[in-house]
C-alpha positions as CSV (number, residue, x, y, z in Angstrom):
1,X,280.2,184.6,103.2
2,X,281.5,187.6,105.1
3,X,280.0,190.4,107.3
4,X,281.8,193.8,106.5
5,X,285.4,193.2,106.0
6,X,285.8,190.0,108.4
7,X,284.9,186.8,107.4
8,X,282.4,184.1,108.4
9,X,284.2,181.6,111.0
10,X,284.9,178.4,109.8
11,X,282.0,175.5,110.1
12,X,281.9,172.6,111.3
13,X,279.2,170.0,111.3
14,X,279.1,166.4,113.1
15,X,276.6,164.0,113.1
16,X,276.8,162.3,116.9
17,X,274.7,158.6,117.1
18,X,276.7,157.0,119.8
19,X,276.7,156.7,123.1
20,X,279.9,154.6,124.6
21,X,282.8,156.4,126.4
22,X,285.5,155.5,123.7
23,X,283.6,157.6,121.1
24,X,282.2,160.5,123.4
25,X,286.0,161.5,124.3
26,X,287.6,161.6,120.9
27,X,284.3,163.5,119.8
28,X,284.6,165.9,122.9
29,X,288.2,166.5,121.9
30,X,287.4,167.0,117.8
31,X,284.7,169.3,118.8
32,X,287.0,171.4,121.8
33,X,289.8,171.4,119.2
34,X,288.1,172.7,116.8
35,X,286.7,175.7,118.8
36,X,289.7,176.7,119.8
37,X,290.4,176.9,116.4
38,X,288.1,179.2,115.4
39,X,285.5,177.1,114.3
40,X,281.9,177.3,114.9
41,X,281.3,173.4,115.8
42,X,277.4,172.6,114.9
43,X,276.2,168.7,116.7
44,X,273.3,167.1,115.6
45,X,272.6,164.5,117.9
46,X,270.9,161.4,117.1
47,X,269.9,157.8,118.3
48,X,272.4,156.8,120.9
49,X,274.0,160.1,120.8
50,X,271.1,161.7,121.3
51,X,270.7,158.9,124.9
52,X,274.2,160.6,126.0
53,X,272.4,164.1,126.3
54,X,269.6,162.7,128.8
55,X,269.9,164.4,132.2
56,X,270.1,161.4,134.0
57,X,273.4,159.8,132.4
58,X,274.5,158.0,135.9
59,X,278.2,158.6,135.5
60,X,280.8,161.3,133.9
61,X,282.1,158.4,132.0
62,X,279.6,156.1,130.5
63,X,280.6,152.7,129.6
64,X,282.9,151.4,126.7
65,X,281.6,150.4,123.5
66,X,280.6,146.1,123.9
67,X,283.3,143.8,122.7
68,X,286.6,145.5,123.9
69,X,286.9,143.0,127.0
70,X,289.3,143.6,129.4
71,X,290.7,146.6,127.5
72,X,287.4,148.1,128.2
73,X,287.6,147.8,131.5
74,X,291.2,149.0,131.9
75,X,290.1,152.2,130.1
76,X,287.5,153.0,132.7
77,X,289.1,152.2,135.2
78,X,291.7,154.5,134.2
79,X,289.4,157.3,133.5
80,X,288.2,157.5,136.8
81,X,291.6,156.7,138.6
82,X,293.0,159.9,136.7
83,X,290.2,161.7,136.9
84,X,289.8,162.6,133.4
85,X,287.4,165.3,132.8
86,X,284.2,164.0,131.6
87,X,283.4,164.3,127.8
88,X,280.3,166.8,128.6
89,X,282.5,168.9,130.8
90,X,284.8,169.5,127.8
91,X,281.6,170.9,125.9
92,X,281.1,172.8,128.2
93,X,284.4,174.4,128.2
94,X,284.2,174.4,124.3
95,X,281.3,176.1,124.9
96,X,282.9,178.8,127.0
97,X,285.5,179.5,124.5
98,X,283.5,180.0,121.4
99,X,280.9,178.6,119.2
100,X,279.2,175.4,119.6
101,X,275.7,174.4,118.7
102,X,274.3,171.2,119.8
103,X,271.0,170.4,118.3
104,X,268.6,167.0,119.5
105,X,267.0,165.2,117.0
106,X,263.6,165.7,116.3
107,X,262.4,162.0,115.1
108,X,264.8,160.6,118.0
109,X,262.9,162.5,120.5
110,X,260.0,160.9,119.6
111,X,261.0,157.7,119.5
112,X,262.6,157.8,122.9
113,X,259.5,159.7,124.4
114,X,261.8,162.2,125.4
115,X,261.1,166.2,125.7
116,X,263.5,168.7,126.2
117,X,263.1,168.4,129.6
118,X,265.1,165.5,129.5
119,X,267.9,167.1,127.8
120,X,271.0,168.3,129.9
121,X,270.9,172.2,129.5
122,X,274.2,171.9,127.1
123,X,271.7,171.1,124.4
124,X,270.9,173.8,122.5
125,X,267.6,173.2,120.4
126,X,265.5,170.2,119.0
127,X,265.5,170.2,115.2
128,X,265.1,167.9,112.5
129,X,267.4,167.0,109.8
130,X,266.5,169.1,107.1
131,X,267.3,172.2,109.7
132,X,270.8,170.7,110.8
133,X,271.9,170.3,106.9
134,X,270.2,173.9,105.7
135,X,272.4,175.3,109.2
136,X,275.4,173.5,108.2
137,X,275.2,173.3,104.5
138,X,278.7,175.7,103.3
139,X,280.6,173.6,106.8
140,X,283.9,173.4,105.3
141,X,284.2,169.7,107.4
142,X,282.0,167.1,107.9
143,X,282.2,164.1,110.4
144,X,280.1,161.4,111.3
145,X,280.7,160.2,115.3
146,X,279.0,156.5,115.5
């Protein structure tokens, strides 16, 4: 797939369905990375990803996954003694730099009650499966964030 004499960027797709600090930052990172890159980064998020999108997350840094015990707690602590960017500031950055799609899930809206009101502006569009595959089809990498 090219346009003229310049090829199609790169793709990207990744299938977001958590919502726990130590997944949101190594997804952030795959996804900034990956911009930089070059690539043009599609998100479908879903289930608990789709939870990290509302507007009112209370913190930058959302809790750690459940069973990592003191560890967990060292790691947030650490993020917010060192101020580490938050993991939706880095999409935003991403953002800035080139192509990133994010994309709400459809059936998870409904089953949360949520609109897109609800949705921090970084979210692009609510769609439905069927629309993130057909949009991401020819991605020449795949990952699955949960």
């Amino acid at each position: 797939m090219s346009v003229g004499n310049s090829p199609s960027p790169a793709r990207m797709a990744i299938i977001l369905t958590e919502n726990h600090v130590d997944k949101l930052l190594p997804f952030s990172t795959l996804v900034s990375g990956a911009v930089a890159m070059g690539f043009e980064v599609h998100v479908f998020a879903s289930f608990w990803g789709l939870d990290a999108f509302r507007k009112s997350s209370p913190s930058p840094h959302p809790p750690t996954s459940p069973g990592h015990g003191a560890a967990g707690a060292e790691l947030e602590s650490t993020l917010a003694d060192r101020k580490v960017p938050s993991w939706k500031s880095m999409l935003s950055t991403a953002k800035g730099i080139g192509t990133l799609r994010i994309y709400a899930c459809s059936q998870s809206m409904q089953l949360f009650h949520l609109t897109p009101a609800d949705l921090d502006p970084i979210v692009d569009e609510v769609v439905g499966i069927a629309t993130f595959i057909d949009r991401t089809r020819h991605a020449e990498a795949s990952y699955f964030v949960g």
